[in-house]
C-alpha positions as CSV (number, residue, x, y, z in Angstrom):
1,X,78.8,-13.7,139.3
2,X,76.3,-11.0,141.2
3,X,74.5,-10.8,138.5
4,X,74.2,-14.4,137.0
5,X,71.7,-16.5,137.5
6,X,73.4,-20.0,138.5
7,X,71.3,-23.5,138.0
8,X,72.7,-26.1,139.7
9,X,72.6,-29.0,137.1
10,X,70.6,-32.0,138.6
11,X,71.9,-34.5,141.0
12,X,72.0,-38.3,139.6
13,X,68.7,-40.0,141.6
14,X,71.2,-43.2,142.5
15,X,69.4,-46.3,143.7
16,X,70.0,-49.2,145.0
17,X,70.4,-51.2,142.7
18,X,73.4,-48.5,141.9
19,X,76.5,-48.8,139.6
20,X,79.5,-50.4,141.2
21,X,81.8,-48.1,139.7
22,X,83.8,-46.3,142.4
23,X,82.7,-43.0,143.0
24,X,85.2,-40.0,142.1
25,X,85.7,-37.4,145.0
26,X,85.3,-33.9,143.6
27,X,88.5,-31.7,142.7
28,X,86.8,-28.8,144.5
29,X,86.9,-30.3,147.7
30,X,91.1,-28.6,148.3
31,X,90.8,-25.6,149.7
32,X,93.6,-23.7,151.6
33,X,95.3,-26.1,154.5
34,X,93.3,-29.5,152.5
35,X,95.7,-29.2,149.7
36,X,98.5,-28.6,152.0
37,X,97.8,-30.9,153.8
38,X,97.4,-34.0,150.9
39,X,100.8,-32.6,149.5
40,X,102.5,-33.3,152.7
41,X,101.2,-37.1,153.4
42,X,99.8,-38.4,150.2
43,X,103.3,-39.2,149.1
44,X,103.7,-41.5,151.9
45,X,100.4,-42.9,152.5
46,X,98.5,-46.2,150.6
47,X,95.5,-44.3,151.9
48,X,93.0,-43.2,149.0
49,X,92.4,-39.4,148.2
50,X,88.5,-39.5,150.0
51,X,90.0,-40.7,153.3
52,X,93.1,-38.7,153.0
53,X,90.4,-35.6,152.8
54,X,88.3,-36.6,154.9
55,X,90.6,-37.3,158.1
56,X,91.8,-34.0,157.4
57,X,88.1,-32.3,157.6
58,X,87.7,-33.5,160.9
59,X,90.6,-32.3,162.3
60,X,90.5,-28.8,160.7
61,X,86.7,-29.2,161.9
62,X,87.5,-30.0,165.5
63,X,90.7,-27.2,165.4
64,X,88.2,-24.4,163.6
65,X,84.8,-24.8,164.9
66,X,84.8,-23.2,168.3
67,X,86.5,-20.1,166.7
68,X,84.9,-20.1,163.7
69,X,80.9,-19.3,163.3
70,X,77.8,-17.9,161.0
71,X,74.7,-16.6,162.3
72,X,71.6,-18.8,160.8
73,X,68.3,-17.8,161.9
74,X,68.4,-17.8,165.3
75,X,71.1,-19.6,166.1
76,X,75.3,-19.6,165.1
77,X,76.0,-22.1,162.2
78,X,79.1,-24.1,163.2
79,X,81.4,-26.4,160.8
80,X,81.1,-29.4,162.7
81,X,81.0,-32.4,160.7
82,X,80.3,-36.3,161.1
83,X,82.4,-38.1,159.0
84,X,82.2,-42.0,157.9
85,X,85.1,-43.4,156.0
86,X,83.9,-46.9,154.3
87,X,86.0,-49.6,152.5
88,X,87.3,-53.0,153.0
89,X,89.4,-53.6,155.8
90,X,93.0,-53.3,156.0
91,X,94.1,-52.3,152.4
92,X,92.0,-48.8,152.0
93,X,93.8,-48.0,155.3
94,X,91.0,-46.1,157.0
95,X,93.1,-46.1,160.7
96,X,96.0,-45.2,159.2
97,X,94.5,-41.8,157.4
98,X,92.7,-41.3,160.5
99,X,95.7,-41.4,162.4
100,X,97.9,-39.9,160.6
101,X,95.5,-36.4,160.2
102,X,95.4,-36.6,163.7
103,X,99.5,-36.4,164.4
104,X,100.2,-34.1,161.9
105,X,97.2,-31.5,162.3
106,X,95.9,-32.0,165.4
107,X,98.5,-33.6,168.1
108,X,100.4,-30.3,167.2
109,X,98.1,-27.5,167.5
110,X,96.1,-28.9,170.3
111,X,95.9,-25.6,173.1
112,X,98.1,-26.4,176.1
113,X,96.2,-25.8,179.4
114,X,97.8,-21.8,180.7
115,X,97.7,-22.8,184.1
116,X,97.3,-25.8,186.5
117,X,93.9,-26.6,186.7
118,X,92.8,-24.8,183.3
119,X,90.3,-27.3,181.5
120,X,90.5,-28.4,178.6
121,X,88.6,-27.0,175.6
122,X,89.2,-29.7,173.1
123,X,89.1,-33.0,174.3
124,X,89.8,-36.2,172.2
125,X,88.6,-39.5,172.8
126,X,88.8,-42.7,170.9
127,X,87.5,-46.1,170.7
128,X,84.3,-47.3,172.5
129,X,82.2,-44.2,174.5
130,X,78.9,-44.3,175.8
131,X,76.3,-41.0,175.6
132,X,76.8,-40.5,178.9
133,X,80.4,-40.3,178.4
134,X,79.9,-38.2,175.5
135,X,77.8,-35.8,177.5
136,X,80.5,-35.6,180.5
137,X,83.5,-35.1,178.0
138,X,81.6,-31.9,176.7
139,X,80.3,-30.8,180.3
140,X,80.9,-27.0,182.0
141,X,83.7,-26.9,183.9
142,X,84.4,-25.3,186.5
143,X,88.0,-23.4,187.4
144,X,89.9,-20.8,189.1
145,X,92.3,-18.8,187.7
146,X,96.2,-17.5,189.1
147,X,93.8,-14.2,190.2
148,X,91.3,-16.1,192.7
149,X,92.0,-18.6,195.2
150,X,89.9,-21.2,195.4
151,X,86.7,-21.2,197.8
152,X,86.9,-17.7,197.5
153,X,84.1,-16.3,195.9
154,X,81.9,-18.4,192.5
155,X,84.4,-20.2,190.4
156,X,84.5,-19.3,186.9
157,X,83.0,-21.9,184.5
158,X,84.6,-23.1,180.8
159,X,81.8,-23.8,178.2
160,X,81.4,-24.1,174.7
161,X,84.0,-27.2,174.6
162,X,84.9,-29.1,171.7
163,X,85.2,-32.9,171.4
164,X,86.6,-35.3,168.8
165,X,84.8,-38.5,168.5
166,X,87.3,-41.6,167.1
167,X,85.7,-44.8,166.1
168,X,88.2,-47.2,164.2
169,X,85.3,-49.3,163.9
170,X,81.8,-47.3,163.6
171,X,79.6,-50.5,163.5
172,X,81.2,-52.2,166.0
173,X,80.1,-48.8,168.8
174,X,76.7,-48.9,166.9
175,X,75.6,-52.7,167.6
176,X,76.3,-52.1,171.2
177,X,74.0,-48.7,171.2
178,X,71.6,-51.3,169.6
179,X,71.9,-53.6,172.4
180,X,71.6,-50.4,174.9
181,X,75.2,-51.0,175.9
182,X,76.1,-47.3,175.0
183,X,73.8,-45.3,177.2
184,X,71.5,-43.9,174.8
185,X,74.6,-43.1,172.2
186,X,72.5,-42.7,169.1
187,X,70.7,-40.4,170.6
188,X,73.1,-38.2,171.7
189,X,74.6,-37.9,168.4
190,X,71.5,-36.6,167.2
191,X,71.0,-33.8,170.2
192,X,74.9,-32.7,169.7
193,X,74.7,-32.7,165.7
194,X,72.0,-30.0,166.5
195,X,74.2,-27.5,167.8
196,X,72.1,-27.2,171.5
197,X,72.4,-24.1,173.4
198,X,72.4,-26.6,176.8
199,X,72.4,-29.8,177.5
200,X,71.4,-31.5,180.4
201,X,71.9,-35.0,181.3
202,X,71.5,-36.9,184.8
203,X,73.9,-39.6,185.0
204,X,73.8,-42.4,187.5
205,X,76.4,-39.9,189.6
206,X,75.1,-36.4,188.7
207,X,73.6,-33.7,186.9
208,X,75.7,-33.0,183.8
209,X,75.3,-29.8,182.0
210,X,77.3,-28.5,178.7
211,X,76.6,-25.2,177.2
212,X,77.2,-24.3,173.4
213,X,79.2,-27.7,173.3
214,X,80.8,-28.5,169.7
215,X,80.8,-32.3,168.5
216,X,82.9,-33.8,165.7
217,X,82.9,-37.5,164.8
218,X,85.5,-39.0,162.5
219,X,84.7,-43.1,162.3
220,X,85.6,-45.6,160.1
221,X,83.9,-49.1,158.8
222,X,83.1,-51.6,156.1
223,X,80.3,-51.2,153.7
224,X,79.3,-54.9,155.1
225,X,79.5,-54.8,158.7
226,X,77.8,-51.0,158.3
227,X,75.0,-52.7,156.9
228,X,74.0,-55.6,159.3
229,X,74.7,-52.6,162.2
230,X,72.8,-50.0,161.1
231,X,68.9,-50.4,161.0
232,X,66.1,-48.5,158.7
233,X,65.4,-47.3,162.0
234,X,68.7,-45.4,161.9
235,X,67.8,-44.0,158.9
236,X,64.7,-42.9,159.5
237,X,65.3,-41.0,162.6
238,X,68.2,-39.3,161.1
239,X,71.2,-40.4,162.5
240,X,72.8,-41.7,159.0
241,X,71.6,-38.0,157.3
242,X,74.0,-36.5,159.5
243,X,77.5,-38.2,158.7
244,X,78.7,-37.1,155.6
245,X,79.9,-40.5,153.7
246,X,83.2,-41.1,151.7
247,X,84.1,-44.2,149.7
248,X,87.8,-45.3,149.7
249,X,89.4,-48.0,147.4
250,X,93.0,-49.3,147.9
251,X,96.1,-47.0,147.3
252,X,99.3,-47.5,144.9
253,X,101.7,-49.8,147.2
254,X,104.3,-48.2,149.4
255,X,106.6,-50.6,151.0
256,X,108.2,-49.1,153.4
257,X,106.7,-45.4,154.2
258,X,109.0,-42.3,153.7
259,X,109.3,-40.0,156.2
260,X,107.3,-36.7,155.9
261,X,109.1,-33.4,154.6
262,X,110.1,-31.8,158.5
263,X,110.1,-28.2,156.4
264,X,106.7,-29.2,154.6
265,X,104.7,-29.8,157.9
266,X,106.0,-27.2,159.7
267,X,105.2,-24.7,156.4
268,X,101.5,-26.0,157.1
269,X,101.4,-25.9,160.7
270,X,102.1,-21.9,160.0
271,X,99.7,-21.6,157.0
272,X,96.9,-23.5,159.4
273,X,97.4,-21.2,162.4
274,X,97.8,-18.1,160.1
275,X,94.5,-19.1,158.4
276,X,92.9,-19.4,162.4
277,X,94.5,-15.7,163.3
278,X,93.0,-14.4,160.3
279,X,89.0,-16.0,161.2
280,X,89.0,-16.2,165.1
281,X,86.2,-15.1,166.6
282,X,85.1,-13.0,163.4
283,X,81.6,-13.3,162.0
284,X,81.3,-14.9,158.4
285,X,79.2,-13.8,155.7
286,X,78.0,-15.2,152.4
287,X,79.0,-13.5,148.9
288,X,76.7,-13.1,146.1
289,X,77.9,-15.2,144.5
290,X,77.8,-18.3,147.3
291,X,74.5,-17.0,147.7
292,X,73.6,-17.7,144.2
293,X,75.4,-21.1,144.1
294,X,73.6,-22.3,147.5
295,X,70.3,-21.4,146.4
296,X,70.0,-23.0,142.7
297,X,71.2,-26.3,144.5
298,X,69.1,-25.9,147.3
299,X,65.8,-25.4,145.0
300,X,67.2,-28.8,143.5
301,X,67.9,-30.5,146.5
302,X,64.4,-29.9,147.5
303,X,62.6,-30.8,144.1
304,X,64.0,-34.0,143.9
305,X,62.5,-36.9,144.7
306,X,65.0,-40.4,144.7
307,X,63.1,-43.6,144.1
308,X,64.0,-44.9,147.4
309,X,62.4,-43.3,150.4
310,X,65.5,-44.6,152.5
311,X,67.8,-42.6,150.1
312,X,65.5,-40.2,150.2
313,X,65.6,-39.8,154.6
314,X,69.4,-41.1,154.3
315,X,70.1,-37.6,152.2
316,X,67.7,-35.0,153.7
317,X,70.2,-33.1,155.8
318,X,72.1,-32.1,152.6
319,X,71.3,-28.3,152.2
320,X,72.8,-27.4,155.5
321,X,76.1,-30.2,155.9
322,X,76.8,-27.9,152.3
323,X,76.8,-25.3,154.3
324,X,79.0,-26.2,157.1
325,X,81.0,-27.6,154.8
326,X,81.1,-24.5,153.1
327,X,81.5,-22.5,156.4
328,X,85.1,-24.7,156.6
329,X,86.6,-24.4,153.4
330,X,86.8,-20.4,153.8
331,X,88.3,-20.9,157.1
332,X,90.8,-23.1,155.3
333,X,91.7,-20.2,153.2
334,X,92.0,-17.3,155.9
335,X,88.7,-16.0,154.7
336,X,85.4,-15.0,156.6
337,X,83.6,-14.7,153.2
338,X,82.4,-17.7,152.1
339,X,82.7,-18.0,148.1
340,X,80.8,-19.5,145.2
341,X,83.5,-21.9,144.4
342,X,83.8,-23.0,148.8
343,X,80.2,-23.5,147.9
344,X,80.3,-25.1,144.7
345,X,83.0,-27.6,146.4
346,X,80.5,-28.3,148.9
347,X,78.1,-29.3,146.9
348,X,80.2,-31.1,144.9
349,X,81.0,-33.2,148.1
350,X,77.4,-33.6,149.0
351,X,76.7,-35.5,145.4
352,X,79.4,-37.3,145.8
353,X,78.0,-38.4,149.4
354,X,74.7,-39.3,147.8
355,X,76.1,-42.0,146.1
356,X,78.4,-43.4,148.7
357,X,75.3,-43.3,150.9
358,X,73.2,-45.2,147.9
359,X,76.2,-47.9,147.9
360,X,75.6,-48.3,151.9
361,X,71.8,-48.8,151.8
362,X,72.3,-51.2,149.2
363,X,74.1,-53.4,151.8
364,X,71.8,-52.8,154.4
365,X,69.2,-53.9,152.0
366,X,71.9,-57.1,151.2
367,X,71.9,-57.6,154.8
368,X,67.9,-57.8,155.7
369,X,67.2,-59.5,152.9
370,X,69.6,-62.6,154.2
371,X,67.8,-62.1,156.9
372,X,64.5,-62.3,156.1
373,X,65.6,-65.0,153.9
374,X,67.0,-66.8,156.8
375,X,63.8,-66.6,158.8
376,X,61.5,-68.1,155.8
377,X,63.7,-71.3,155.9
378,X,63.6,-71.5,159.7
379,X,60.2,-71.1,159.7
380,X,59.8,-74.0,157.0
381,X,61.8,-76.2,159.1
382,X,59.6,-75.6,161.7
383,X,56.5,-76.5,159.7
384,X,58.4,-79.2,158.1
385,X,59.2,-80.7,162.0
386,X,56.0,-80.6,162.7
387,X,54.0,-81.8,159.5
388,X,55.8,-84.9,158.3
389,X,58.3,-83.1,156.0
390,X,56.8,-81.0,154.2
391,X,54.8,-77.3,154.5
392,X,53.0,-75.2,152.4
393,X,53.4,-71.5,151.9
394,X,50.4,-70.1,154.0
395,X,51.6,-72.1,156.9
396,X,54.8,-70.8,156.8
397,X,53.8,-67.2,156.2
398,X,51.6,-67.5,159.4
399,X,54.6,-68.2,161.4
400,X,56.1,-64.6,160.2
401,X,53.2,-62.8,160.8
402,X,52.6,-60.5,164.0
403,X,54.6,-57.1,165.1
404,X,57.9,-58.8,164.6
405,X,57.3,-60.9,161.7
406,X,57.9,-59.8,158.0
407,X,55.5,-57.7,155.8
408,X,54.0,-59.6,152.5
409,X,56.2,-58.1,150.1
410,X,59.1,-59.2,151.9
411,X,57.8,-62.4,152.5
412,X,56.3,-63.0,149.1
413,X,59.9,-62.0,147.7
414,X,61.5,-64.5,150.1
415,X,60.1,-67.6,149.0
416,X,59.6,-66.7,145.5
417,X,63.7,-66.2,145.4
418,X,63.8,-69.8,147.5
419,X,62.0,-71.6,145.3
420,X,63.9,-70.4,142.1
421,X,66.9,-71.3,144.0
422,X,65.9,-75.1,144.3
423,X,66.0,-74.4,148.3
424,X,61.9,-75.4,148.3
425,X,60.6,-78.1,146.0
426,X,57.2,-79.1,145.1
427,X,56.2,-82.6,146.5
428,X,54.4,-83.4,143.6
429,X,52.8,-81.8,140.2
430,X,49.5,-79.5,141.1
431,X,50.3,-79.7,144.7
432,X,50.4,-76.6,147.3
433,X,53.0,-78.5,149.7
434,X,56.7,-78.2,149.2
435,X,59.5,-80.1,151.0
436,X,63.4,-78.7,151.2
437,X,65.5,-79.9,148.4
438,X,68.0,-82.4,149.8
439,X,70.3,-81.6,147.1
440,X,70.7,-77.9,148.5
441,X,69.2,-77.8,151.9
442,X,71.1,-75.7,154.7
């Protein structure tokens, strides 16, 4: 492979207005522990394939990344992901793969403290969590080993801690950041993504610090409530470019789960902490080959231009989630060398996510428009109320107009759509005033 020259072949520009054919998640995407791990549970699981995978990545990402590293510029490329499983509730059984990665990967392996008082390196926390509480979960802390006693002399300090993020309902955590319930938790995500060196927060009780800390999110939603939770806003600053995106449909029917092989997991509990003895702590380097791989899609990736600028800013992060991606499947395998088919797979993944992220701005799009829609016919009634019955369309537009009213295009599509629909009828041949169809009015 040194001395091909690889083109990456060109990603599908998907928009909105995108197939509703499910999306196939790539066959690369097995590596190491991943395929061990979907042989143990996908017998006994309704979950589909994509969440089955991706409940696993975030475990293996949580369990790997403060061991595991590459140096990128000037700072140490981690494989910390942000991971969104979408589908329809209850039957794609997002908790249940969520839940079950975490008993049989993590709930296991997790390091047990070596003394009284020894703090914890990776901390788990589920359900509803404010920045602030994100922050203190990750903070320095301070300790004293068996060999000092304590008050006597500087204590020592545990940093670069690790934190798994569970949200059984993303959108639900996400409306209440919107309503600035969750002290400033959007914005945290974005800082911790980032991979800081320090950060500092001062909380109503004190000055929080956390040095090198590591941050993996593993949430779950609908396609629907996603999309009346999530704002362009969000996509614009950046906070849906970092979560990598999966699609899940519902699984073949099990009754009444089996049990899991005893033998099975306990053959992958060894394989996992074989493959972490083999990586701990050891730097990771690139082959010529990944090289090759990473850089035709990259020059792609940044040629291509989507026909949406939301897909466009929803997608922008791509080039390096392939690389921590990338960074995790050779750690999955025992390896410190990261190869042109871990990078291939990655890849792989990241087309895939393109399209699951298209299908989620098309229901965000779904959800302003009714919106949008909904305001027009208020406004209306207003006029309506006000003007005998009827309104015309420049006196309802100039109720929308202002910093919080709706742009023309929006507006013009609005009550064009209403007035195909029958919701706005003309009062009479040649004139400009309309009155609401009583055969279909709200």
């Amino acid at each position: 492979m040194h001395n091909e020259v690889y083109t990456a072949p060109a990603a599908p520009d998907t928009a909105l207005s995108d197939s509703s054919t499910p999306p196939k998640f790539p066959e690369m995407a097995w590596p190491g522990v991943f395929t061990s791990y979907y042989n143990l549970i996908a017998p006994t699981c309704e979950a589909s394939d994509s969440f089955i995978w991706a409940s696993s990545a975030g475990m293996f990402s949580a369990f790997f990344s403060p061991g595991v590293g590459m140096a990128w510029g000037p700072q140490f490329l981690k494989p910390t992901l942000y991971l969104l499983l979408l589908g329809a509730t209850g039957r794609t059984r997002k908790t249940t793969a969520m839940q079950d990665a975490r008993r049989i990967i993590l709930d296991p392996c997790m390091p047990r403290p070596r003394f009284p008082g020894d703090p914890e390196r990776l901390t788990v926390l589920s359900g509803f969590v404010s920045g602030e509480g994100m922050a203190d979960a990750l903070s320095d802390r301070e300790f004293w080993p068996p060999s000092k006693k304590k008050g006597e002399g500087p204590p020592e300090v545990a940093m670069g801690r690790c934190g798994l993020f569970e949200f059984d309902e993303f959108a639900s955590q996400l409306t209440k950041a919107n309503k600035d319930a969750a002290g400033n938790f959007t914005g945290m995500l974005l800082r911790l993504w980032d991979l800081p060196a320090t950060l500092s927060l001062r909380t109503r009780r004190e000055q929080v610090t956390a040095t090198n800390p590591l941050t993996v999110v593993l949430a779950a939603s609908t396609y629907s409530y996603m999309g009346r939770a999530l704002s362009q806003g969000h996509v614009h600053d950046g906070l849906l470019n970092r979560f990598l995106l999966v699609h899940g449909e519902p699984g073949v029917p099990i009754p009444v789960r089996p049990p899991i092989d005893p033998r099975e997991h306990a053959a992958l509990l060894s394989e996992l902490h074989q493959a972490v003895s083999a990586v701990w702590g050891k730097p990771f380097t690139l082959s010529p080959g990944a090289e090759a791989v990473h850089a035709a899609h990259y020059r792609n990736d940044h040629q291509q231009r989507h026909e949406s600028d939301l897909l466009e800013a929803a997608t922008s992060r791509s080039s390096i989630m392939a690389m921590r991606l990338a960074l995790l499947f050779a750690a999955a395998q025992g390896s410190t060398v990261i190869s042109d088919a871990d990078m291939q797979g990655a890849w792989d993944v990241m087309a895939y996510n393109q399209v699951v992220v298209a299908r989620l701005l098309q229901s965000l799009h779904d959800s302003n428009w009714r919106e949008a829609e909904a305001r027009v016919l208020a406004a209306a009634r207003r006029v309506a109320t006000e003007s005998g019955g009827t309104f015309t369309m420049a006196e309802v537009r100039a109720r929308l107009k202002g910093g919080n009213g709706l742009d023309a295009r929006t507006f013009n599509g609005c009550w064009q759509a209403l007035v195909r629909a029958g919701d706005f009828a003309l009062v009479a041949e040649g004139s400009d005033r309309y009155r609401f169809n009583v055969e279909v009015r709200p």
